[in-house]
N, CA, C and O atoms as a DFTB+ gen file, in Angstrom:
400 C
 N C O
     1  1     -14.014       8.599     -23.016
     2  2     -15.114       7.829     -23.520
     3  2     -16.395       8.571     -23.227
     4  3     -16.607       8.877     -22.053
     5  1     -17.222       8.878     -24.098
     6  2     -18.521       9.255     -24.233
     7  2     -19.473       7.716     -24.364
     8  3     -19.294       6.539     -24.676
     9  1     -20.543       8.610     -23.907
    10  2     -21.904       7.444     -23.898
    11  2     -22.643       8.723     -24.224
    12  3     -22.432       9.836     -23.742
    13  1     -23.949       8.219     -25.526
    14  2     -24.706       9.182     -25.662
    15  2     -26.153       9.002     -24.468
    16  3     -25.963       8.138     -23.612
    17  1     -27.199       9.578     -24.410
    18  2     -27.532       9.664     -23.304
    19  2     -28.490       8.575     -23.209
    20  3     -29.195       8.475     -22.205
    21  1     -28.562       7.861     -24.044
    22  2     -29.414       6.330     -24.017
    23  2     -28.574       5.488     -23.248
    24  3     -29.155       4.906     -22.333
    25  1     -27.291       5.254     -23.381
    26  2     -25.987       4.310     -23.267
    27  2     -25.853       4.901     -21.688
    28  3     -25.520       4.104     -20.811
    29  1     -26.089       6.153     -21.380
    30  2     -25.702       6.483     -19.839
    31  2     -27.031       6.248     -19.254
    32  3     -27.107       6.685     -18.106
    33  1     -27.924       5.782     -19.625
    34  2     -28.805       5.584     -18.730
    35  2     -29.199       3.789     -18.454
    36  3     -30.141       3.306     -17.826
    37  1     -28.219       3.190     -19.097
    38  2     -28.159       1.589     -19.321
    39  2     -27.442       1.508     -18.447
    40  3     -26.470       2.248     -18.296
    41  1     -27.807       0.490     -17.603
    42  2     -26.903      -0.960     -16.780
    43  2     -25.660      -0.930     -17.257
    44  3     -25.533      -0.567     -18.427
    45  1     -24.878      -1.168     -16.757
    46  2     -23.212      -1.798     -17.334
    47  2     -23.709      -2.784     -18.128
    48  3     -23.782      -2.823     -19.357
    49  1     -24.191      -3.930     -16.944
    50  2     -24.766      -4.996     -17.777
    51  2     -25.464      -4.976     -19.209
    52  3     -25.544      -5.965     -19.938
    53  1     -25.805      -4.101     -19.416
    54  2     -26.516      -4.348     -20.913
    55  2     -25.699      -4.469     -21.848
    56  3     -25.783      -5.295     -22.756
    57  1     -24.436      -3.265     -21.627
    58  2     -23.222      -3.136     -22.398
    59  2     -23.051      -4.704     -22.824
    60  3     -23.478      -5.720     -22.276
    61  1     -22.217      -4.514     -24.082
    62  2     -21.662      -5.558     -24.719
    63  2     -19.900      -5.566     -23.925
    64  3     -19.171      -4.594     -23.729
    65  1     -19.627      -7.131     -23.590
    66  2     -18.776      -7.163     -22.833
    67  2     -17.430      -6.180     -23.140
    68  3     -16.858      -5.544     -22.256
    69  1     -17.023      -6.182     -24.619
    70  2     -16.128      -4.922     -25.086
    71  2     -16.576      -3.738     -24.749
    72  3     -15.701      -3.120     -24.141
    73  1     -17.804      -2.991     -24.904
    74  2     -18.064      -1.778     -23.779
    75  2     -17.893      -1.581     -22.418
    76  3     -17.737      -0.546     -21.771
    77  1     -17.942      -2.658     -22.115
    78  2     -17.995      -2.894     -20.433
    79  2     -16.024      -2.517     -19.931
    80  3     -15.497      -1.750     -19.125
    81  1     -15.551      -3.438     -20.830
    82  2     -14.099      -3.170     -20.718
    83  2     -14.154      -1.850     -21.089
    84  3     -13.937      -1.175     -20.083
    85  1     -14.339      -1.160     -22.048
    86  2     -14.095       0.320     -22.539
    87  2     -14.058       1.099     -20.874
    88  3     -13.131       1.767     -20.415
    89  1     -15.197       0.802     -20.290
    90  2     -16.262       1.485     -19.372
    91  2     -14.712       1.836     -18.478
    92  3     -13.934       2.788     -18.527
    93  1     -14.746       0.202     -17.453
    94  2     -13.982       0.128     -17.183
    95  2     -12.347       1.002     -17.041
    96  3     -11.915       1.691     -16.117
    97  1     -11.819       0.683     -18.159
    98  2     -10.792       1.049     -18.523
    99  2     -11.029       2.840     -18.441
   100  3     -10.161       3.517     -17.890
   101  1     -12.010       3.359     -18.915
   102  2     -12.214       5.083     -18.396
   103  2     -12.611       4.884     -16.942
   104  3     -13.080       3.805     -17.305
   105  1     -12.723       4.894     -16.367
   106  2     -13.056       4.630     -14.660
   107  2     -12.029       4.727     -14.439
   108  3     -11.690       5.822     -13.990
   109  1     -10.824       3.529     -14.642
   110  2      -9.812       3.698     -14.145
   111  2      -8.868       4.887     -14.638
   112  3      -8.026       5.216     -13.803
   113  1      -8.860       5.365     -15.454
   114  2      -8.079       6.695     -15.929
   115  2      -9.039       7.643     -15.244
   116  3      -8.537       8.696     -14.850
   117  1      -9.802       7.533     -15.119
   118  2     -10.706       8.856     -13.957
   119  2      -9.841       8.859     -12.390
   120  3      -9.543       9.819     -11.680
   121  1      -9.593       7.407     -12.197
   122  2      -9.211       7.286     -10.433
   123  2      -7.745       7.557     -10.670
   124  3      -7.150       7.636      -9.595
   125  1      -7.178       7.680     -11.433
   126  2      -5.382       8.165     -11.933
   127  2      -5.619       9.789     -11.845
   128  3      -5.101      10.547     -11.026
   129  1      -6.360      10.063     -12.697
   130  2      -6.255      11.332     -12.316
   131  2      -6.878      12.053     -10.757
   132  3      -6.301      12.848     -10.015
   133  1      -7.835      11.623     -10.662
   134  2      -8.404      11.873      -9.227
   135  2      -7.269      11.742      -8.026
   136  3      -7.339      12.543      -7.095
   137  1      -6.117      10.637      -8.039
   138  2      -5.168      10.304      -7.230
   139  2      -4.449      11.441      -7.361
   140  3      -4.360      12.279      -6.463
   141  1      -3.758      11.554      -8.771
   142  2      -3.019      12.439      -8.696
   143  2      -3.295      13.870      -8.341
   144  3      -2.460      14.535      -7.728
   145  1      -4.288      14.283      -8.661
   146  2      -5.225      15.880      -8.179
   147  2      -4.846      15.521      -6.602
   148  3      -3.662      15.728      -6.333
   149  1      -5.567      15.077      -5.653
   150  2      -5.676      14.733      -4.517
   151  2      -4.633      15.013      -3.904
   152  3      -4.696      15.743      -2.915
   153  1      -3.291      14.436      -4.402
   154  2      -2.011      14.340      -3.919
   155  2      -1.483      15.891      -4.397
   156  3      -1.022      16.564      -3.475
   157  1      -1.499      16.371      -5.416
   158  2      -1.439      17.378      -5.908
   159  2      -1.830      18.470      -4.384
   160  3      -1.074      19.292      -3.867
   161  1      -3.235      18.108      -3.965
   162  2      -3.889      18.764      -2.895
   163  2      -3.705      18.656      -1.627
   164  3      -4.372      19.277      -0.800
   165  1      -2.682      17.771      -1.321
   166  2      -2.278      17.807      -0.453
   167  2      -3.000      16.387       0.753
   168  3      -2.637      16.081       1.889
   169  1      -4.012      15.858      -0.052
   170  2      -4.543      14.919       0.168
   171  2      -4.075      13.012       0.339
   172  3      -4.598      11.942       0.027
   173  1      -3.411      13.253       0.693
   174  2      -2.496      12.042       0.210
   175  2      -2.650      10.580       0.941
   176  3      -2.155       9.537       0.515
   177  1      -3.501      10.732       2.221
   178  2      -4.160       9.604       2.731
   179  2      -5.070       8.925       1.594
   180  3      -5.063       7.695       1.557
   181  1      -5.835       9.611       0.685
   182  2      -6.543       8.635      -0.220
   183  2      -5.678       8.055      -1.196
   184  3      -5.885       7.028      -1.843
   185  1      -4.622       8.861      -1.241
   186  2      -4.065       8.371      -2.621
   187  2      -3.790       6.659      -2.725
   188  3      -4.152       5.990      -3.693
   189  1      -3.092       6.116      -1.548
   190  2      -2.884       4.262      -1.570
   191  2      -3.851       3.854      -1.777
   192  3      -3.699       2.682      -2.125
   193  1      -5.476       4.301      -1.775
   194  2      -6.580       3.197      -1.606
   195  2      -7.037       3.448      -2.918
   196  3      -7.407       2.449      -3.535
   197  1      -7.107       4.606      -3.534
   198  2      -7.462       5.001      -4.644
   199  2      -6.339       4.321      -6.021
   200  3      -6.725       4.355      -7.189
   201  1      -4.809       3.674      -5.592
   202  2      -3.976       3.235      -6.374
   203  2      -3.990       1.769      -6.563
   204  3      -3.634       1.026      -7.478
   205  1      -4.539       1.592      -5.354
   206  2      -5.011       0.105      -4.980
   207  2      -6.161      -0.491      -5.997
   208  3      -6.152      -1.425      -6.798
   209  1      -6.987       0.312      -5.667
   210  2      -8.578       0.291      -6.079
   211  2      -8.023       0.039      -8.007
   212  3      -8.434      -0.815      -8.793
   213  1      -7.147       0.979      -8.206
   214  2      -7.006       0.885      -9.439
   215  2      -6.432       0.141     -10.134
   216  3      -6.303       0.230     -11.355
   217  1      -5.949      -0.830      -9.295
   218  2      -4.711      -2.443      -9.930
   219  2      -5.649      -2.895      -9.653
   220  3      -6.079      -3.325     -10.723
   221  1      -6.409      -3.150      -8.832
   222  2      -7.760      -4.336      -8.910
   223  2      -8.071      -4.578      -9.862
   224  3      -8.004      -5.669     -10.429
   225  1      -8.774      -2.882     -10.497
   226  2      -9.766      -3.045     -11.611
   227  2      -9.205      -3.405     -12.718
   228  3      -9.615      -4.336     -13.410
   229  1      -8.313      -2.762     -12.953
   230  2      -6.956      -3.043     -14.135
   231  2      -6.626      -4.974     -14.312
   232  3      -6.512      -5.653     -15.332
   233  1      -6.558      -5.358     -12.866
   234  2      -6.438      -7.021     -12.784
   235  2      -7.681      -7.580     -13.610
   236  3      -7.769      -8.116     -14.715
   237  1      -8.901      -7.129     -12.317
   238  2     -10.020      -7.822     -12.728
   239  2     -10.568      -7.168     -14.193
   240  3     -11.759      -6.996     -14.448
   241  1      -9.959      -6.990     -14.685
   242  2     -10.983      -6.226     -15.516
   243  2     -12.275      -6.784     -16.960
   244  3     -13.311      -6.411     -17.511
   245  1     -11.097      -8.074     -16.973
   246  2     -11.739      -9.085     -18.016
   247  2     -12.967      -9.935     -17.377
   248  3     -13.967     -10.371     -17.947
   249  1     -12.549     -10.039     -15.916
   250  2     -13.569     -11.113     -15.234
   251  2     -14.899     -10.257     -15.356
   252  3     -15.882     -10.637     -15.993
   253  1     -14.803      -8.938     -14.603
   254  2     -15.715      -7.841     -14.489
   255  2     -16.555      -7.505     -15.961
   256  3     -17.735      -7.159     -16.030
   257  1     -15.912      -7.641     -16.743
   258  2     -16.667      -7.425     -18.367
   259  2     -17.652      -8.241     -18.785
   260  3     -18.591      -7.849     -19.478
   261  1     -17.429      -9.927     -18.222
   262  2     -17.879     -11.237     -18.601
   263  2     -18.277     -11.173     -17.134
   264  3     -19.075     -12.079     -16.896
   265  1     -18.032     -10.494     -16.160
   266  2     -19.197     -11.415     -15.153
   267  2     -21.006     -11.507     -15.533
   268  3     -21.658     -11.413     -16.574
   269  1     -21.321     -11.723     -14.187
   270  2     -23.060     -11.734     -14.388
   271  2     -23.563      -9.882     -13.950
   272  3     -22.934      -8.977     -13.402
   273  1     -24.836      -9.959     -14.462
   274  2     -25.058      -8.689     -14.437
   275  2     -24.829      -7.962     -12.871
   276  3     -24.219      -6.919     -12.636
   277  1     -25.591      -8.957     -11.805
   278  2     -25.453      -7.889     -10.421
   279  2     -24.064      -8.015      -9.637
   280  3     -23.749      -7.532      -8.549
   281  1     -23.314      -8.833     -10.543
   282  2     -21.615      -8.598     -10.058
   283  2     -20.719      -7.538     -10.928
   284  3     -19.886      -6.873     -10.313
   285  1     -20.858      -7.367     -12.292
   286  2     -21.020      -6.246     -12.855
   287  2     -21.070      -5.276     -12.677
   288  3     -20.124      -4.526     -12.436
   289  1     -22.588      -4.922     -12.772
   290  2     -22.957      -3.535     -12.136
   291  2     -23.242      -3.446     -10.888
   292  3     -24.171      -2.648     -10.760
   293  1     -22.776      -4.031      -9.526
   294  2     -22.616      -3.351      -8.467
   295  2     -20.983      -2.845      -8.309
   296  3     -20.534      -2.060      -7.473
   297  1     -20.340      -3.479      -9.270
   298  2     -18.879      -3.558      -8.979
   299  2     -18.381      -1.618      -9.671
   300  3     -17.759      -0.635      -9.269
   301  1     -19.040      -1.987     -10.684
   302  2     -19.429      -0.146     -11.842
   303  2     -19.662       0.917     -10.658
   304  3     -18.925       1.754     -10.136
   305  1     -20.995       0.532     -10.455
   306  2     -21.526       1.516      -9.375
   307  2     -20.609       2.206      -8.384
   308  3     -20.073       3.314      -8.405
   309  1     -20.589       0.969      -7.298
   310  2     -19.462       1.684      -6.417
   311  2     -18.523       2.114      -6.735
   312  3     -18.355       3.162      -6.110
   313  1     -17.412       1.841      -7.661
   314  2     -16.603       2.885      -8.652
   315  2     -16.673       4.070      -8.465
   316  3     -16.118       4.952      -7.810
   317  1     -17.826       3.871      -9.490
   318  2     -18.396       5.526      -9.688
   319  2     -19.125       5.975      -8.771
   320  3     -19.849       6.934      -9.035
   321  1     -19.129       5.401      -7.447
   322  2     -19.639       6.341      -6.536
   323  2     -18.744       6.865      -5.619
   324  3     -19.038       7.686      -4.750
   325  1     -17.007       6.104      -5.933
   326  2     -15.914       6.171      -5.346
   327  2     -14.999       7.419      -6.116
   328  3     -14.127       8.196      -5.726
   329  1     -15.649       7.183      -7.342
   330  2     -14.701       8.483      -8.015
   331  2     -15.515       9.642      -7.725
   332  3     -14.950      10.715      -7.514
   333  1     -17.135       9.527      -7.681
   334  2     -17.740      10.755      -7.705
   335  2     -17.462      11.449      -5.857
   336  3     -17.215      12.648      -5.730
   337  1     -17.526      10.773      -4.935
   338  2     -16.959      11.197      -3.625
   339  2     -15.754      11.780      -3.774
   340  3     -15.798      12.987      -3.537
   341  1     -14.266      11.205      -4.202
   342  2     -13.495      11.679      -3.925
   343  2     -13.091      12.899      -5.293
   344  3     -12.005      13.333      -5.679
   345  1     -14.515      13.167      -5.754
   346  2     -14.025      14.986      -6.637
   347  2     -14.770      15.682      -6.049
   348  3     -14.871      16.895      -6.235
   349  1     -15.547      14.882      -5.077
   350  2     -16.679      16.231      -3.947
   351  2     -15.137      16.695      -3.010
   352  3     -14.615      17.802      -2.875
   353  1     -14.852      15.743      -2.636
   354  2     -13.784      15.834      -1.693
   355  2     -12.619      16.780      -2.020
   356  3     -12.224      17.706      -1.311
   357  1     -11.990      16.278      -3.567
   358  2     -10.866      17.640      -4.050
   359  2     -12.031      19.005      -4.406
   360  3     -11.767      20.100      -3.910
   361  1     -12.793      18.915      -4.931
   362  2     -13.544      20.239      -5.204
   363  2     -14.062      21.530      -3.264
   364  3     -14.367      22.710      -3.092
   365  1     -13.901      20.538      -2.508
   366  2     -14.091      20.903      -1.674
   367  2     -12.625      21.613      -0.715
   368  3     -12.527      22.663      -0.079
   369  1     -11.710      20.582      -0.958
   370  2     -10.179      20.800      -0.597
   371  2     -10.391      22.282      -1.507
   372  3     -10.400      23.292      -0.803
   373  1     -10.546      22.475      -2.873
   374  2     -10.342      23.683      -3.558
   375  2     -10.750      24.904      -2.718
   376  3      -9.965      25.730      -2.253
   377  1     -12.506      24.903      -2.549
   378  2     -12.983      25.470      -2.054
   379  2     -12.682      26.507      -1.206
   380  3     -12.747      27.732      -1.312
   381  1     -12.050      25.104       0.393
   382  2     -11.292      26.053       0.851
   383  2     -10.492      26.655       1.106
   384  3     -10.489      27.499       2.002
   385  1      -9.207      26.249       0.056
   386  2      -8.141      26.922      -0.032
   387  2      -8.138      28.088      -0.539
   388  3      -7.281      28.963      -0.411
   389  1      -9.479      28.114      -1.348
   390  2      -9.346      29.531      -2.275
   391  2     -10.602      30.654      -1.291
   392  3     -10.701      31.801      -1.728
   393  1     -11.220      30.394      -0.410
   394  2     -11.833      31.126       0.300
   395  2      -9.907      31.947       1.477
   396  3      -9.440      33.078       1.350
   397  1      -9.359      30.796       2.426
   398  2      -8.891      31.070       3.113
   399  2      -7.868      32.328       2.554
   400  3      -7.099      32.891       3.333
């Protein structure tokens, strides 16, 4: 899923509740692959919380579309501040495997 750069600079909340699910639904195919990389890396303590994290969203996902805006988008946010940590984290696992 693309957002052009008006749409990435919007609230979840603004999204129309079918975007919001879209949103959603790529988040969670981001944290599938992120799990699997991770584990791939040898990383495998994140992998349960990161599989977890991802039946939540998958559960909640209709409530989360139709909630109110600051349940919404704090719920987005941390997400994506959960997927963007754990590719600092494999990019870093890379790092130093390929220095050592």
């Amino acid at each position: 899923m693309e957002f052009n750069g008006e749409a990435a600079l919007m609230k979840p909340s603004a999204l129309a509740a079918s975007k919001r699910r879209l949103l959603i639904d790529y988040l969670r195919a981001l944290i599938a692959n992120l799990a699997y990389a991770l584990a791939v890396e040898g990383l495998t303590d994140l992998v349960p919380s990161l599989l977890d994290m991802n039946k939540v969203l998958g559960e909640l996902t209709d409530e989360i579309s139709r909630a109110d805006a600051i349940y919404s988008d704090e719920i987005i946010a941390r997400t994506v501040c959960l997927i963007r940590t754990s590719q600092v984290l494999l990019d870093d696992e890379g790092v130093t495997q390929t220095i050592h």
